[in-house]
N, C-alpha and C positions, 0 to 999 in steps of 0.2 A: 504494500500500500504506500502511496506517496504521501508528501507531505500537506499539509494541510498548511496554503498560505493567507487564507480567509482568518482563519484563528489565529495565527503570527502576526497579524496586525497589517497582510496586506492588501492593497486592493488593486482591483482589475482597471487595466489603461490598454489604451491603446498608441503606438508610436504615427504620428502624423507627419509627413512633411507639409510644412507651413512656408510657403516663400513670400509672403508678405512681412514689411516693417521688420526688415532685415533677419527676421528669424528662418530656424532650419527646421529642425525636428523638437515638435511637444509631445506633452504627453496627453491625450486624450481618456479622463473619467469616464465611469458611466454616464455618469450624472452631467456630461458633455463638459464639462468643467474643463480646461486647457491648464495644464504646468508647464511651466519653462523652467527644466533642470539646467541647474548651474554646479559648477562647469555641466559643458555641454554633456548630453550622453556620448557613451563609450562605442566606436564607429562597429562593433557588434550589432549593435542596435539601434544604429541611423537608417531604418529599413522601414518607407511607410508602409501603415497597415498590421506590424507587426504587435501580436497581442501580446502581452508583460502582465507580470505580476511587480509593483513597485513599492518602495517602503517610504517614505520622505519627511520632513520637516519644512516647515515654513521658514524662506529666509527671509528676516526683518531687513536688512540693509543688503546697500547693493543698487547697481542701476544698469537698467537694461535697456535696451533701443528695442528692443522687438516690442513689448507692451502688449500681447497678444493673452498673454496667459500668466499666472500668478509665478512668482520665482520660487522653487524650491532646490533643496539640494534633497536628493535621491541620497538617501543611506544604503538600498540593495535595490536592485533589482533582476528580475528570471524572469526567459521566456517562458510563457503560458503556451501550451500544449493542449 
């Protein structure tokens, strides 16, 4: 049996390429919510469409030109299967 990342505290995203306001790849919630991890994701995972399991925190500071989606920095993240 595999892991169980709903109960680890992760949740379901999906990898977007976004070419507007100078951004590359978000992260797309369920709940269509938009992240902007910082540093960027790891070019494993600059693949639009690509479904993820992701863990994150909200970064308070920090300034970003893309403005498309909330900043966070990604503590894990695994492709969803």
């Amino acid at each position: 049996m595999g892991r169980d990342f709903e109960k680890e505290g992760y949740e379901k995203a999906i990898v977007i390429y976004y070419e507007l306001d100078a951004c590359k790849y978000l992260l797309q919630l369920y709940n269509e919510k938009k992240l902007e991890p910082t540093p960027a994701l790891a070019p494993e995972f600059q693949k639009d469409q690509l479904m993820v399991w992701v863990k994150y925190v909200d970064k308070k500071d920090g300034m970003s030109v893309c403005m498309a989606g909330k900043m966070v920095e990604i503590s894990d993240i695994q492709i969803r299967k």
